[in-house]
N, CA and C atoms as a LAMMPS dump frame, in Angstrom:
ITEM: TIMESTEP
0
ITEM: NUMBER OF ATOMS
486
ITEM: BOX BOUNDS ff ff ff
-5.0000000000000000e+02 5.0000000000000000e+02
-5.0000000000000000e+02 5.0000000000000000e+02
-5.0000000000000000e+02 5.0000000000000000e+02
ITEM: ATOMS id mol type element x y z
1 1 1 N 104.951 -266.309 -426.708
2 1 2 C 106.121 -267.132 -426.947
3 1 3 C 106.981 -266.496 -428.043
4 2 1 N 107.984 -266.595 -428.109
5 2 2 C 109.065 -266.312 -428.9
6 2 3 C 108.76 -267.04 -430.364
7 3 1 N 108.703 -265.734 -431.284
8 3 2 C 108.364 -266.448 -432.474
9 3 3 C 107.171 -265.986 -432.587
10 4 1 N 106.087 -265.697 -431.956
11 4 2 C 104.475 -265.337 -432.366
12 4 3 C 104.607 -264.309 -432.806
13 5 1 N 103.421 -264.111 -433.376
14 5 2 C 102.856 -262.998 -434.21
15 5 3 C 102.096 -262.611 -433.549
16 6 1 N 101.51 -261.203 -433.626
17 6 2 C 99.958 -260.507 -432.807
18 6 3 C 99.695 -259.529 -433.538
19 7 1 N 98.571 -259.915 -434.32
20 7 2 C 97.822 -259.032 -435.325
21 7 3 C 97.017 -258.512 -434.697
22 8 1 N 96.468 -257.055 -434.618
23 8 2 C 95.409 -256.426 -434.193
24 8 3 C 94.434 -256.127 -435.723
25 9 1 N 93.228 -256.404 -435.706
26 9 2 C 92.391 -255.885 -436.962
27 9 3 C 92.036 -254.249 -436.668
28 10 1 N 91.003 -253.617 -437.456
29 10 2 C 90.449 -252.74 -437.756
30 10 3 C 89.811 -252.61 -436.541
31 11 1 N 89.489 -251.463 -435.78
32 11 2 C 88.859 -251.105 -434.278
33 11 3 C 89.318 -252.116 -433.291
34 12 1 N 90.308 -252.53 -433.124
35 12 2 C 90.315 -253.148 -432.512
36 12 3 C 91.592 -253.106 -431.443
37 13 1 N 92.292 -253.245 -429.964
38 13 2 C 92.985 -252.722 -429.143
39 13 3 C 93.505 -254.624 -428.711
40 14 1 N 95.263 -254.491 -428.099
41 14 2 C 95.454 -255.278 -427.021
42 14 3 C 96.327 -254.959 -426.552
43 15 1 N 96.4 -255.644 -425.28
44 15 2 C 97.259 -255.124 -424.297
45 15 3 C 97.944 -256.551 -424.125
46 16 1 N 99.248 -256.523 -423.677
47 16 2 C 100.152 -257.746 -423.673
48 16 3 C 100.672 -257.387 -422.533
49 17 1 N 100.531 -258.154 -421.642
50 17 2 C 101.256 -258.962 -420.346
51 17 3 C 102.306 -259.04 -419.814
52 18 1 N 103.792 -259.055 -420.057
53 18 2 C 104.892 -259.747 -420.112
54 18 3 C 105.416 -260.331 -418.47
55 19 1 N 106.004 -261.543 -418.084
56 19 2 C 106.013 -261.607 -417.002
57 19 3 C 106.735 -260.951 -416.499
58 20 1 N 107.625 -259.881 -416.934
59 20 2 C 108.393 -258.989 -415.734
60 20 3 C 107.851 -258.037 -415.588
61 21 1 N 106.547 -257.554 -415.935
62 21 2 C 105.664 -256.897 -415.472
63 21 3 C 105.645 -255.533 -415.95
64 22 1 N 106.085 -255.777 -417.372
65 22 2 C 106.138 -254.729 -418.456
66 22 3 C 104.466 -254.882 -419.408
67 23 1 N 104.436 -254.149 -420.066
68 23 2 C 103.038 -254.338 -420.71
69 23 3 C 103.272 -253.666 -421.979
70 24 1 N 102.596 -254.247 -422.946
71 24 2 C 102.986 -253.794 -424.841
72 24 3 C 101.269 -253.849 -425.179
73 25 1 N 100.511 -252.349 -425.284
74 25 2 C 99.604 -252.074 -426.146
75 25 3 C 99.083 -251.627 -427.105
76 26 1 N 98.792 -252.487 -428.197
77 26 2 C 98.419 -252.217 -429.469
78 26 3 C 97.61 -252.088 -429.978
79 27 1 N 97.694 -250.525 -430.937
80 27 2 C 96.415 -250.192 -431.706
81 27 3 C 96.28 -251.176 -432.614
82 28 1 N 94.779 -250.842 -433.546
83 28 2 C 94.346 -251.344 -434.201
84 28 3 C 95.364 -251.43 -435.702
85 29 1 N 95.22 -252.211 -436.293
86 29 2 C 95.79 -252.478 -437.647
87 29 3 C 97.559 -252.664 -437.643
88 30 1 N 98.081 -253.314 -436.306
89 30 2 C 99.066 -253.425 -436.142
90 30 3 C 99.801 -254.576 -436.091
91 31 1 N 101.22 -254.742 -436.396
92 31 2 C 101.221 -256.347 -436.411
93 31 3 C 103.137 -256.664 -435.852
94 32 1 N 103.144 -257.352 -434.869
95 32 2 C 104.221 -257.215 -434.321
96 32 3 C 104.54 -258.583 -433.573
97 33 1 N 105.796 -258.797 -433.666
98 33 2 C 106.463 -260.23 -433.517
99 33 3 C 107.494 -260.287 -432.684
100 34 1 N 107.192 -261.641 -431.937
101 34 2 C 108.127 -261.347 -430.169
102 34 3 C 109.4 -262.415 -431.135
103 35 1 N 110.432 -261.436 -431.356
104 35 2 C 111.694 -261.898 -431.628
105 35 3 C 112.033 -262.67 -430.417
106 36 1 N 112.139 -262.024 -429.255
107 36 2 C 113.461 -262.472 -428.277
108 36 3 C 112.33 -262.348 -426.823
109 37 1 N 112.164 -263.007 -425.875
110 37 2 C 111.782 -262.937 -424.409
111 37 3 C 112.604 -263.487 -423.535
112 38 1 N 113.594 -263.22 -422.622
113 38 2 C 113.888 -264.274 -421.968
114 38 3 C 114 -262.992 -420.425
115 39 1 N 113.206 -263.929 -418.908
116 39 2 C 113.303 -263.149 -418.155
117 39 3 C 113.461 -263.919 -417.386
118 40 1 N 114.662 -263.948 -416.193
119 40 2 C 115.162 -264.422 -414.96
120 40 3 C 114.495 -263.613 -413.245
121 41 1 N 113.213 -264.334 -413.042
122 41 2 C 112.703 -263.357 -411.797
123 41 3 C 113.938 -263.501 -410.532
124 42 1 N 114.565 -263.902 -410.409
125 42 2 C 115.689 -264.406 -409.693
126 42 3 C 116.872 -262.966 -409.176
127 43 1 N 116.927 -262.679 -410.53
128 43 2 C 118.072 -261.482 -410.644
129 43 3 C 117.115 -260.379 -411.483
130 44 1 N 116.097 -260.75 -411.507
131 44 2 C 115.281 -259.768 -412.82
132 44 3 C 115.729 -259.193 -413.61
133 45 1 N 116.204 -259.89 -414.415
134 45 2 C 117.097 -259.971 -415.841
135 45 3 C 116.166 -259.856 -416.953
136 46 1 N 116.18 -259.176 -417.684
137 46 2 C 115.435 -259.08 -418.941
138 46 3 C 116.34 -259.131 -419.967
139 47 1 N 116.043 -260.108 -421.286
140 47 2 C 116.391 -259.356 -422.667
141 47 3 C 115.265 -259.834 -423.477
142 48 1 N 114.692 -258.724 -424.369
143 48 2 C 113.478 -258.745 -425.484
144 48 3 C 113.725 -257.484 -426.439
145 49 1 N 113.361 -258.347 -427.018
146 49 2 C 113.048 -257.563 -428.506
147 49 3 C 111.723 -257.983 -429.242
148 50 1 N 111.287 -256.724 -429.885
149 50 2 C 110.05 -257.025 -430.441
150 50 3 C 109.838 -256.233 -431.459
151 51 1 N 109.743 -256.662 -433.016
152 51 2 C 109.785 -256.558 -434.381
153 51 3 C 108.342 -255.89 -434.423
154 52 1 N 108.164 -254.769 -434.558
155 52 2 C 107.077 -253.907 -434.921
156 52 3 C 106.937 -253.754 -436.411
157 53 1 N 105.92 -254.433 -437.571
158 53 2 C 106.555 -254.444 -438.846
159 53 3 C 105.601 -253.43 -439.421
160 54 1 N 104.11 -252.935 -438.354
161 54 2 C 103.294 -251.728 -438.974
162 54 3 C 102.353 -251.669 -437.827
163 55 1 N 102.488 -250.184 -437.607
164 55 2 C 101.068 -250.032 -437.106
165 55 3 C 101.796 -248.93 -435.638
166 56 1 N 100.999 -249.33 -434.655
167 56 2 C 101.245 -248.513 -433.57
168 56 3 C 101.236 -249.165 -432.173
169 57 1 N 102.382 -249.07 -431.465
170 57 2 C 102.584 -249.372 -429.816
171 57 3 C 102.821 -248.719 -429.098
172 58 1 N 102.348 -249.324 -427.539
173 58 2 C 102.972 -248.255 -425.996
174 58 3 C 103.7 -249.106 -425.687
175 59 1 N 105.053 -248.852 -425.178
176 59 2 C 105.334 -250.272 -424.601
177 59 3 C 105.703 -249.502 -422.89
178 60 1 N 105.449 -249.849 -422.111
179 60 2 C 105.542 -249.233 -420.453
180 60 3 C 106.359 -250.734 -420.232
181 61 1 N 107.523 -250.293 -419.484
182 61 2 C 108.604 -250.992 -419.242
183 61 3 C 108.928 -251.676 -417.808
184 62 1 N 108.644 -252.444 -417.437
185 62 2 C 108.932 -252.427 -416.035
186 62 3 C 110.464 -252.289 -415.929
187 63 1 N 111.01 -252.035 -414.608
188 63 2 C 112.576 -251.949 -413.939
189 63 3 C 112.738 -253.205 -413.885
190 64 1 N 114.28 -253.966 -414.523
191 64 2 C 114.994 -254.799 -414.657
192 64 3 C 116.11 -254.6 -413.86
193 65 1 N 116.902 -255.665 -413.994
194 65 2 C 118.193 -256.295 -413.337
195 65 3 C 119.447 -255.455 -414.519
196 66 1 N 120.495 -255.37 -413.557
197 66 2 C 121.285 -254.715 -414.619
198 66 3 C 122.319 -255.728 -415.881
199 67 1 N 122.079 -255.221 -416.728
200 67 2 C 122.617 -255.852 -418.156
201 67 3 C 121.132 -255.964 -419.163
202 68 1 N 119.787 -255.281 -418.823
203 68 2 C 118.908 -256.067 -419.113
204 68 3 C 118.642 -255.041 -420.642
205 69 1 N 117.992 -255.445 -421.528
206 69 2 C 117.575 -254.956 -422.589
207 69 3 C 115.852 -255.15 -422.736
208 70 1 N 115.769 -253.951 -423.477
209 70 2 C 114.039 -253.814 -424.126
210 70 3 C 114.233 -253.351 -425.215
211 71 1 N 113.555 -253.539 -426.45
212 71 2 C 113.883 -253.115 -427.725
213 71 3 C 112.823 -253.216 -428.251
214 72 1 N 112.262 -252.244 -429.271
215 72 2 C 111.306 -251.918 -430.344
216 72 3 C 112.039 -251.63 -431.764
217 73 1 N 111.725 -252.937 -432.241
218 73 2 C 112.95 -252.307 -433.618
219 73 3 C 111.649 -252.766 -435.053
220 74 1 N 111.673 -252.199 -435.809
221 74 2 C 110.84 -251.629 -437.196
222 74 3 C 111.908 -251.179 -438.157
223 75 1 N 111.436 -251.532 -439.261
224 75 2 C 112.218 -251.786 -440.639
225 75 3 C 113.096 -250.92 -441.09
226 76 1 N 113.115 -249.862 -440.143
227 76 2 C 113.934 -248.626 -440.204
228 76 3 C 114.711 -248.105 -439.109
229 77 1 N 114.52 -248.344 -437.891
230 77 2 C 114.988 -248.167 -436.787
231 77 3 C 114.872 -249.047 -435.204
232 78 1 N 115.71 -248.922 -434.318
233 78 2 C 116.028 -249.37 -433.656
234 78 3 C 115.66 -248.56 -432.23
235 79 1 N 114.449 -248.715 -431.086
236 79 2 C 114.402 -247.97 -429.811
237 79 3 C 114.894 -249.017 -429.12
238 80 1 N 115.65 -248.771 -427.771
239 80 2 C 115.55 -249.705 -426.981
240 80 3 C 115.919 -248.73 -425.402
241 81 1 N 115.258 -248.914 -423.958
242 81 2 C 114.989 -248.742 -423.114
243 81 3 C 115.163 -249.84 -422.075
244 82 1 N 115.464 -249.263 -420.808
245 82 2 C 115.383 -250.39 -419.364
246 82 3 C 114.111 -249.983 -418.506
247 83 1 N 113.635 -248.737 -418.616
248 83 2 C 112.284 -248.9 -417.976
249 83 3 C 111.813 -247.581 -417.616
250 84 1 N 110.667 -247.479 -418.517
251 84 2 C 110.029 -246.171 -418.84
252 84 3 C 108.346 -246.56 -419.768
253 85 1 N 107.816 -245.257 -420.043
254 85 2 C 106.736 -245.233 -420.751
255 85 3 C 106.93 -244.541 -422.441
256 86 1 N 106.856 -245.596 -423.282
257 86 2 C 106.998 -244.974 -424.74
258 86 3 C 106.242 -245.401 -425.846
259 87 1 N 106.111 -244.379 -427.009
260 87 2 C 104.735 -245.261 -428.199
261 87 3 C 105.515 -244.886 -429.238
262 88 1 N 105.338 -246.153 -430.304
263 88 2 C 106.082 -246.199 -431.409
264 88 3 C 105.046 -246.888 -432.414
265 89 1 N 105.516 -245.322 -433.978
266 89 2 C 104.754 -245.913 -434.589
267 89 3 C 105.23 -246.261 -436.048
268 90 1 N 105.095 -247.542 -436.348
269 90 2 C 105.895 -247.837 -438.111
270 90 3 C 104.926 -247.883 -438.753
271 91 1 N 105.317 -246.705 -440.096
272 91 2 C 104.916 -246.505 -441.079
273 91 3 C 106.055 -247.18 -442.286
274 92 1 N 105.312 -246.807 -443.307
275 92 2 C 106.346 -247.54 -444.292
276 92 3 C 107.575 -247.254 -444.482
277 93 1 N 108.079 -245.885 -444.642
278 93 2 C 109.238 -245.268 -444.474
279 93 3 C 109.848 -244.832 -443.643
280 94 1 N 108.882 -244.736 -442.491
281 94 2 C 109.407 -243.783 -441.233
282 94 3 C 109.397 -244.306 -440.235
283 95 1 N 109.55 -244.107 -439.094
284 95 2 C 109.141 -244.584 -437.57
285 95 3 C 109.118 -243.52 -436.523
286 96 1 N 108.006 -243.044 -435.702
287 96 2 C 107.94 -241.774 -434.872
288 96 3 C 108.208 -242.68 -433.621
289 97 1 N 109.243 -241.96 -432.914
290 97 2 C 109.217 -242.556 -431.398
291 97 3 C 108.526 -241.13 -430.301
292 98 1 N 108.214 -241.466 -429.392
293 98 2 C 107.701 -240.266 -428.551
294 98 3 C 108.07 -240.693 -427.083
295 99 1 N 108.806 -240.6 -426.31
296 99 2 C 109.001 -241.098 -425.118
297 99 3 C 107.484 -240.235 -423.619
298 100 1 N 106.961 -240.889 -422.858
299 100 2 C 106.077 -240.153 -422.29
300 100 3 C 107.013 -239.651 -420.634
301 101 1 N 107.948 -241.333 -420.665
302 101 2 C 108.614 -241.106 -419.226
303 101 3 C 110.099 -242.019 -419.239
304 102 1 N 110.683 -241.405 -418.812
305 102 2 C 112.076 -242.034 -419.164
306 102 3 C 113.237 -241.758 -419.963
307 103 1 N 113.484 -242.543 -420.513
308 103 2 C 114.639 -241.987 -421.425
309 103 3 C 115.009 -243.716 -422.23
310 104 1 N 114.806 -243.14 -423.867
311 104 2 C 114.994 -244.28 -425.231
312 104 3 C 116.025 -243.859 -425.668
313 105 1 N 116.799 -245.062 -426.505
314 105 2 C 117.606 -244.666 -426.898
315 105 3 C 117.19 -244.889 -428.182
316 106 1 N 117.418 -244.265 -429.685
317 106 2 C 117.049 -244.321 -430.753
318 106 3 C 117.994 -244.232 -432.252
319 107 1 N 118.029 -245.455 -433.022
320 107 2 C 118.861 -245.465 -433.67
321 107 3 C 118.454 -245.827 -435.547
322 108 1 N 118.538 -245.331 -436.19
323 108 2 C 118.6 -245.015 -437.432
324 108 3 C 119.239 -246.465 -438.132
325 109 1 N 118.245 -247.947 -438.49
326 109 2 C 118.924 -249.046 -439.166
327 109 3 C 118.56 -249.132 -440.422
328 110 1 N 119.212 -249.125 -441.018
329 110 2 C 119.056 -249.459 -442.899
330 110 3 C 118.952 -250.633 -443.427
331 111 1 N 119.207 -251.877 -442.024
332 111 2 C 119.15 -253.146 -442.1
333 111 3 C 117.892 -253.823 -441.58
334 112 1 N 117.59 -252.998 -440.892
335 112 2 C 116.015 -253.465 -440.771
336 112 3 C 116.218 -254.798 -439.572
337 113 1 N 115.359 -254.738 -438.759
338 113 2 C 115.321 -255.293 -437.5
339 113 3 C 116.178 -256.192 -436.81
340 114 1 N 117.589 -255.387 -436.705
341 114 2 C 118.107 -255.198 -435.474
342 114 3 C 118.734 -254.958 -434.572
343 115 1 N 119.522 -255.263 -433.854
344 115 2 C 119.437 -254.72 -432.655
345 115 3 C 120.679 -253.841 -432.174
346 116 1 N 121.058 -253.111 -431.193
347 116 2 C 121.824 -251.519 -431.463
348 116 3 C 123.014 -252.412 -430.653
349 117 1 N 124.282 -252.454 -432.131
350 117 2 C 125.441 -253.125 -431.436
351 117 3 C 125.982 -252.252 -430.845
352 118 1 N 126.892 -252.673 -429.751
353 118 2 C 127.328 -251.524 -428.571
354 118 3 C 128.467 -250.535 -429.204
355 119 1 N 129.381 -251.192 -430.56
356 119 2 C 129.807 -250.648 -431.233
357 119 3 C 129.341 -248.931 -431.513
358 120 1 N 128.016 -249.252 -432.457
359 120 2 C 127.158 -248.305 -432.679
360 120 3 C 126.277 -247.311 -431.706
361 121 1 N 126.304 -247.74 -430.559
362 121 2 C 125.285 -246.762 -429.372
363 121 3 C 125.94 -245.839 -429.093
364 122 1 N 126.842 -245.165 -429.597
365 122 2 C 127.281 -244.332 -429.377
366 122 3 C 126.752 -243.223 -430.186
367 123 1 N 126.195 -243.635 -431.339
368 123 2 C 125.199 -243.017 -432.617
369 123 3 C 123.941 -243.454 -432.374
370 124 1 N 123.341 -243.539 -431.589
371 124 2 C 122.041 -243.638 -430.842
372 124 3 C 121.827 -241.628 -430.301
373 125 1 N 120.747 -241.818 -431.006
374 125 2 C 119.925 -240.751 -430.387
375 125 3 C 119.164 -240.214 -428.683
376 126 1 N 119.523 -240.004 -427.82
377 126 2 C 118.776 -240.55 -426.637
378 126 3 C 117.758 -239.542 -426.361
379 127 1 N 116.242 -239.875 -426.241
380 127 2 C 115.398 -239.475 -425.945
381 127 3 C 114.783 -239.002 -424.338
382 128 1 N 114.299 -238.154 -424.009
383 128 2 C 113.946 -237.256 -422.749
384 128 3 C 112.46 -237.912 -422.648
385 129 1 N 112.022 -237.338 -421.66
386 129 2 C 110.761 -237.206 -421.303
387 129 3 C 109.981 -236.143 -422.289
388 130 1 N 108.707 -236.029 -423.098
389 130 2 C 108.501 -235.039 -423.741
390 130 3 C 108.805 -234.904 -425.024
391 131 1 N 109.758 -235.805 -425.303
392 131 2 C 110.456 -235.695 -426.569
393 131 3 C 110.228 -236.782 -427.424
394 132 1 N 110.198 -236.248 -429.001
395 132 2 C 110.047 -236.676 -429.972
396 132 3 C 111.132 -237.297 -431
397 133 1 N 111.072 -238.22 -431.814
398 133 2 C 112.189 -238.289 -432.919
399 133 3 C 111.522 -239.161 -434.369
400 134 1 N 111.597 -238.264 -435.579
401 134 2 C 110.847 -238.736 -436.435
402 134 3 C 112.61 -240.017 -437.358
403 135 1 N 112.371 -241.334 -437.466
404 135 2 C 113.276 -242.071 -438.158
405 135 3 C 112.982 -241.762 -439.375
406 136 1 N 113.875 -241.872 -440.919
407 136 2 C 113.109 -242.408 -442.206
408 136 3 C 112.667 -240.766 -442.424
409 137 1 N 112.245 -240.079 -442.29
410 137 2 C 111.475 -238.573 -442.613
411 137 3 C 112.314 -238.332 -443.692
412 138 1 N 112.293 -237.602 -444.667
413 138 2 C 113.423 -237.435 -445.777
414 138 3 C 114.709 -237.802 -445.773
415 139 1 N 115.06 -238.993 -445.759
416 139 2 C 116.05 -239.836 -445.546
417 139 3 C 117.236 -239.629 -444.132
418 140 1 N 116.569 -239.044 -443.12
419 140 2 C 117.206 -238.92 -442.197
420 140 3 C 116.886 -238.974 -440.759
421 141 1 N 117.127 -238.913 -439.923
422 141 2 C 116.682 -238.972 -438.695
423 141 3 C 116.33 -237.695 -437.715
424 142 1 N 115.555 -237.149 -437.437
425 142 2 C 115.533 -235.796 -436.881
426 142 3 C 116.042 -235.711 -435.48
427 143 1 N 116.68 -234.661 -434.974
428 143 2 C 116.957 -234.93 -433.769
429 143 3 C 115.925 -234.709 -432.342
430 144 1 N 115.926 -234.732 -431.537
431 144 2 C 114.824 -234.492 -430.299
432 144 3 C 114.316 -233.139 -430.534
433 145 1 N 113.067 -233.515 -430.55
434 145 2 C 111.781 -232.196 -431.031
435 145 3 C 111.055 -232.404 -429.428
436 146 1 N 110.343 -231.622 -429.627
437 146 2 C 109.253 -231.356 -428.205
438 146 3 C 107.877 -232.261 -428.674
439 147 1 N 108.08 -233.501 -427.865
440 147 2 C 106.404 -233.701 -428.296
441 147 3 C 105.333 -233.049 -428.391
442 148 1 N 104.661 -233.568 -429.685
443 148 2 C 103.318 -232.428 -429.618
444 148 3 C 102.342 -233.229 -428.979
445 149 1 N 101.769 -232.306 -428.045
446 149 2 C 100.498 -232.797 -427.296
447 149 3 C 99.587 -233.195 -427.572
448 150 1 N 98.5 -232.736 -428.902
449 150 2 C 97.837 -233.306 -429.685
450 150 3 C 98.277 -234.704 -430.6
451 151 1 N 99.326 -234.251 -430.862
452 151 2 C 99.448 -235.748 -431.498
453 151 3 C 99.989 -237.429 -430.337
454 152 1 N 100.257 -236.549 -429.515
455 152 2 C 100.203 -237.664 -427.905
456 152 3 C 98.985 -238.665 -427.558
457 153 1 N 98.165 -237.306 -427.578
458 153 2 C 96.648 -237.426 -427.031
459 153 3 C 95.674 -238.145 -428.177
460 154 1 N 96.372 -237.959 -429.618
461 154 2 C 95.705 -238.891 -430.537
462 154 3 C 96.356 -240.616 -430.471
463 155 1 N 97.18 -240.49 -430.2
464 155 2 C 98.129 -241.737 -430.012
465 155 3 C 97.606 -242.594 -428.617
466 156 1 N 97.357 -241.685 -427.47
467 156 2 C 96.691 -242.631 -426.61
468 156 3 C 95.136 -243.074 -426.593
469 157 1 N 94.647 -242.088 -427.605
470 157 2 C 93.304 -242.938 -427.583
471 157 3 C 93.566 -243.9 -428.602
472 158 1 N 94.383 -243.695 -429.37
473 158 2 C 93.837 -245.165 -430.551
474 158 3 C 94.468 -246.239 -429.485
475 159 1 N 95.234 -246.065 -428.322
476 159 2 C 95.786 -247.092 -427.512
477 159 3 C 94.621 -247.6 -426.621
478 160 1 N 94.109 -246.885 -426.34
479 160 2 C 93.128 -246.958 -424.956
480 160 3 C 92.27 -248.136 -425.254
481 161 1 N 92.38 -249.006 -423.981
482 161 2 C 91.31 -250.143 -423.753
483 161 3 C 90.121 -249.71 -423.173
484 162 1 N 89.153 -249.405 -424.28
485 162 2 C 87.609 -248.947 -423.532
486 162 3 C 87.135 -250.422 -423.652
């Protein structure tokens, strides 16, 4: 529901549901809050947002209706996507986005959670398949790097539901 919280402890994994048939899984020691849900199966309309305030997510996106929004926004930056595979992780200063499939768009907020006015998407970063973007890193935003594979492959096991 709009408004909850979902704390993950120490060793510990979840995977979240959403009814348009998107799914949000979280490592351990993470803690993240469903700002916004609202989904129309009708026209399959999506808009959500979801306040990542520490820790680490996948969020795999299902395909929406057009006008629809997905958003991962953390105290420093702003991702948001219509439907793809991506993991995001907030640290205190920074935020790493890594896209696995698709294409994010990624934006640099100093205001802290939220959301990318259309004004501004034009200063959105847009992310590839493969590609990386560190937020917050010495006060700036890096532009699209090549994901590193090892650090992928560490990111999906702390995700993985064994």
């Amino acid at each position: 529901m709009v408004g909850d919280v979902v704390t993950t402890l120490a060793e510990s994994r979840l995977r979240l549901s959403l009814k348009d048939g998107s799914q949000i899984n979280l490592g351990e020691l993470t803690r993240l809050t469903i700002a916004e849900f609202d989904f129309a199966e009708e026209t399959m309309s999506r808009q959500a947002a979801f306040d990542l305030q520490a820790g680490l997510l996948q969020a795999i996106t299902a395909k929406a209706g057009a006008g629809s929004s997905f958003m991962i926004r953390t105290g420093n930056a702003v991702a948001a996507t219509r439907g793809t595979d991506w993991i995001v992780e907030a640290k205190k200063a920074e935020t790493v986005v890594m896209v696995r499939e698709g294409k994010v768009e990624v934006q640099e907020s100093a205001l802290g959670f939220r959301s990318l006015p259309s004004a501004d998407q034009d200063k959105a970063l847009l992310l590839s398949a493969g590609e990386t973007t560190i937020i917050g890193k010495l006060g700036a935003g890096l532009g699209p790097q090549r994901a590193d594979g090892a650090k992928l492959e560490k990111y999906l096991a702390a995700l993985a539901m064994e």
